[in-house]
C-alpha positions in Angstrom: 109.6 73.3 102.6 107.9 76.2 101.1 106.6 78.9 103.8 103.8 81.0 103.0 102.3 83.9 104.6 98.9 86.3 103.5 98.9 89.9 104.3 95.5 91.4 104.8 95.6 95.4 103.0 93.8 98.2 104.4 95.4 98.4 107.9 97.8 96.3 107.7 99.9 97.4 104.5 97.7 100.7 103.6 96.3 103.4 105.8 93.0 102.9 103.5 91.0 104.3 107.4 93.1 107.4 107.4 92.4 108.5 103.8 88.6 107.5 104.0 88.4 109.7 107.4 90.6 112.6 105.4 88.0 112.4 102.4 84.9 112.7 104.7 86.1 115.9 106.2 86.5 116.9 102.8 83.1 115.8 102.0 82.0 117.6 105.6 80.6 114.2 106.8 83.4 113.8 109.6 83.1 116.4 112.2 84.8 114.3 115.1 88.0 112.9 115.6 89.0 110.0 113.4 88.5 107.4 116.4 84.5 108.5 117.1 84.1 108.7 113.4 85.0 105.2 112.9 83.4 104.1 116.0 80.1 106.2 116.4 79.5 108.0 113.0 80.4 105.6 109.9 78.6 102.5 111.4 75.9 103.9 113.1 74.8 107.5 111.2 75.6 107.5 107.8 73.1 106.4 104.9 74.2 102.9 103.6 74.2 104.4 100.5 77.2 106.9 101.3 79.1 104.0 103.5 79.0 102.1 99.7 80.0 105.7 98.2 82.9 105.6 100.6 83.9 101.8 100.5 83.8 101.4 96.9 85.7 104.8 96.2 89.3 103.5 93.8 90.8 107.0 95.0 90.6 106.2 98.7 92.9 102.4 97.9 95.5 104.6 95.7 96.5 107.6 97.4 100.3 106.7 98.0 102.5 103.6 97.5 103.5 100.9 99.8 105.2 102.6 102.8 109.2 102.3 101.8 109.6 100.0 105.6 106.8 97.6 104.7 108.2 97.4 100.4 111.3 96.7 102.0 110.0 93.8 104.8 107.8 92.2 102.0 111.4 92.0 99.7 112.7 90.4 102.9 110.6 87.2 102.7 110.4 86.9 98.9 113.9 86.3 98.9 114.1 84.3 101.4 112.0 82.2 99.9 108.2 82.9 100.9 105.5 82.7 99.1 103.5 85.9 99.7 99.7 85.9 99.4 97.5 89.5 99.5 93.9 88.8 100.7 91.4 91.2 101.1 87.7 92.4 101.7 87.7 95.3 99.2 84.2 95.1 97.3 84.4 94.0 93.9 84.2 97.9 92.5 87.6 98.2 93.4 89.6 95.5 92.4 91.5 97.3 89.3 92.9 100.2 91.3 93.9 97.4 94.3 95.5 95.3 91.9 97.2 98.5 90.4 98.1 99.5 93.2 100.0 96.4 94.5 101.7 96.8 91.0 102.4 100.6 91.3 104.0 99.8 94.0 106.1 97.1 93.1 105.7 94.7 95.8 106.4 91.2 95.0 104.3 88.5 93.9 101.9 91.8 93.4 99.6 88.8 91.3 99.0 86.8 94.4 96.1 89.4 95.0 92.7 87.2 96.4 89.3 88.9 97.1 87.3 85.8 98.9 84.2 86.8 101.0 85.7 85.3 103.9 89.7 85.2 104.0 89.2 81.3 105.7 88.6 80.0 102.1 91.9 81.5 100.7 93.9 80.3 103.8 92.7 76.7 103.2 92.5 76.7 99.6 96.4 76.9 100.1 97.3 75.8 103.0 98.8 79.2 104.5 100.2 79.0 108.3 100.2 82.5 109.0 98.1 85.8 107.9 98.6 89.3 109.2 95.3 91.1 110.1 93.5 94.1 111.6 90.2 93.0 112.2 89.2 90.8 114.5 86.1 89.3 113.0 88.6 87.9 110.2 90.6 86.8 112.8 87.9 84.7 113.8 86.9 83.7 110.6 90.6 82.3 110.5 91.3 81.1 113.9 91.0 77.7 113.0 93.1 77.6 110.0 96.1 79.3 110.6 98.2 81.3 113.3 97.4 85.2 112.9 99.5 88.3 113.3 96.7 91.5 114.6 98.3 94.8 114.1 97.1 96.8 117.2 94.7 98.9 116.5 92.0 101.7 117.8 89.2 99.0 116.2 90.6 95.6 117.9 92.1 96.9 121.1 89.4 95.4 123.0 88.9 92.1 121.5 90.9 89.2 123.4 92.5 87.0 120.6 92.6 83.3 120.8 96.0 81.9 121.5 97.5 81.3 117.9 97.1 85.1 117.6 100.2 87.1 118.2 99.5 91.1 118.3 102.1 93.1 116.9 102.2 97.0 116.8 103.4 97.3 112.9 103.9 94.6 110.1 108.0 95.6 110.6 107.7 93.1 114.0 107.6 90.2 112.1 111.1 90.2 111.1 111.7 89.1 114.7 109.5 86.6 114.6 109.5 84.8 111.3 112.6 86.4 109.4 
């Protein structure tokens, strides 16, 4: 039987909200903390126009590798026998440096690299019992389709997950429960 898992990106497997917060200081744009930033200031206060700036930056999803940990997790279930499955939300502007990035980093099966507009359509397309996520409207985009691992985070630590969602503080917990 062939197990299969899909790992979202930013915030699960790159700190793509630390380095966007760390370029708008730079920028002089983020003049709070990095939690009222992200909750006040980016959603609600900047111009949609410097959101796009921000989102569709390729610097901000390639300022450092894969975290040595989560390289060595992801080598975990390719050899033991997982097919691995990167989904993500990144805007279209961006998909070189994300896919040179999952190279660049040397991850395996770095060409299993999806960019649906909703994750549900990659999870059914191929049949994939378990993603690991951040955000919670994906998880309920997915919540029918497969069981989810949430990372806990500042952005979801509100939102009460349906049952076949499993929170987890880091993508290193899964090795106790599917490894």
């Amino acid at each position: 039987m062939v197990k299969s898992i899909a790992f979202d990106l930013d915030g699960v497997l790159y700190p793509w909200v630390k380095f966007a917060y760390e370029y708008c200081i730079e920028m002089g744009w983020a003049k709070t903390d990095i939690y009222t930033f992200f909750e006040s200031v980016f959603d609600q206060t900047l111009s949609e126009t410097l959101k796009k700036n921000i989102l569709d930056n390729p610097l901000l999803c390639y300022k450092a590798l894969i975290e040595k940990d989560y390289h060595e997790l992801l080598w975990k279930f390719d050899r033991a026998g997982w097919d691995i499955y990167y989904i993500t939300l990144r805007p279209e502007p961006i998909y070189f440096a994300t896919h040179s990035w999952l190279e660049h980093s040397k991850v395996p099966q770095y060409n299993s690299v999806y960019f649906p507009e909703k994750k549900s359509t990659i999870i059914r397309q191929f049949n994939i019992p378990y993603l690991v996520e951040d955000r919670k409207d994906v998880v309920e985009d997915v919540k029918n389709f497969c069981d989810v691992f949430l990372i806990n985070t500042y952005w979801n630590r509100l939102y009460e997950q349906p049952k076949n969602c499993t929170r987890i503080n880091s993508v290193l917990d899964l090795e106790g429960y599917l490894l």
